[in-house]
N, C-alpha and C positions, 0 to 999 in steps of 0.2 A: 455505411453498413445498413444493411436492410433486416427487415421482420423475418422468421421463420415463420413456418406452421404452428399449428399448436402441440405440435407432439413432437417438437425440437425447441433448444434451449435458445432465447434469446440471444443474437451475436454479440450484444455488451456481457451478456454474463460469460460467453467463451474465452472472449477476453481478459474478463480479470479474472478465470481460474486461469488463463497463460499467466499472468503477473505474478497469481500468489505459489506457482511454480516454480517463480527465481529464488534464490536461496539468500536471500533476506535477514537472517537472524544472525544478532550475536556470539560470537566474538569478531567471528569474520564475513560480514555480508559482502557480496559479491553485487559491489555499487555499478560495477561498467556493465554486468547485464542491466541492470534496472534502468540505464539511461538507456542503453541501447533498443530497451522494452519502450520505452517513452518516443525514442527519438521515430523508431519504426511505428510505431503507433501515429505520431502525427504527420507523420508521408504519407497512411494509409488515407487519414481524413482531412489530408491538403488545412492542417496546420503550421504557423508559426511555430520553430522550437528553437530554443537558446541555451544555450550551458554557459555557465557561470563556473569559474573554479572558485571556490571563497577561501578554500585552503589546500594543501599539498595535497592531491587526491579526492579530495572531496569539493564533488560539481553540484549545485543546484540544478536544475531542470526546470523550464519555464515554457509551457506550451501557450498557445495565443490563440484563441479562437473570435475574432472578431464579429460584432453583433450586427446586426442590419440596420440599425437607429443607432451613427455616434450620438447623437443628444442624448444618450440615455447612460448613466452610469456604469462603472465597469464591476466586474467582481472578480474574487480572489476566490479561487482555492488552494488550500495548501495541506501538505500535509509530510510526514516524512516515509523511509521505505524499509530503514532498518526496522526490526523488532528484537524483541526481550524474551526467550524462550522461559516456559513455564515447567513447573514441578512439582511432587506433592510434597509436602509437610509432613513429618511423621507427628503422630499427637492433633493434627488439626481439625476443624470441623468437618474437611472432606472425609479425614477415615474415620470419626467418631461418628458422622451423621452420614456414612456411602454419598458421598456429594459434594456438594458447593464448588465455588472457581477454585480454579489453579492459582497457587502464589507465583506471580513473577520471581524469577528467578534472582537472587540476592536480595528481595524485599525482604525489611526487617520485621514486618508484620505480621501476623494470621489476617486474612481478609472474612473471617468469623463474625456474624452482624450480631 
């Protein structure tokens, strides 16, 4: 991937607005696009990709990007793809004070500092 201009958006940021495009969220995230986002993503930059099934349906995804110096240590990143849709609170500090975060959704908390 290369540089734009300055009056066009970076191609990593195009990219992850394509990811946060897959529909992601609970109850039902839709896991085979987001491999399929990962798997197409590292054919584009001549990546390593691996799936793992760990359970019935649900695959890890392991991209490899190997470094120029094996002597040098490796790193991990990780993270997950589902997410936790948000909602307001009736009573809480968002509509008492016009504001503050979204309570995730079934949190049994106000997030109220």
């Amino acid at each position: 991937m290369t540089s734009k201009g300055p009056e066009e958006e970076h191609p990593s940021v195009t990219l992850f607005r394509q990811y946060l495009r897959i529909r992601t969220v609970q109850p039902k995230p839709d896991y085979g696009a987001a491999v399929a986002f990962f798997e197409e993503t590292a054919r584009q930059l001549g990546l390593g990709c691996q799936k793992v099934e760990v359970a019935p349906g649900y695959v890890v995804t392991v991209l490899t990007w190997p470094g120029t110096n094996p002597t040098l240590s490796s790193i991990l990143l990780n993270s997950h793809t589902d997410v936790v849709p948000v909602f307001k609170v009736p009573g809480s500090c968002e509509e008492a004070e016009g504001g503050g975060p979204p309570v995730p959704q079934n949190h049994p908390h106000d997030l109220c500092a």
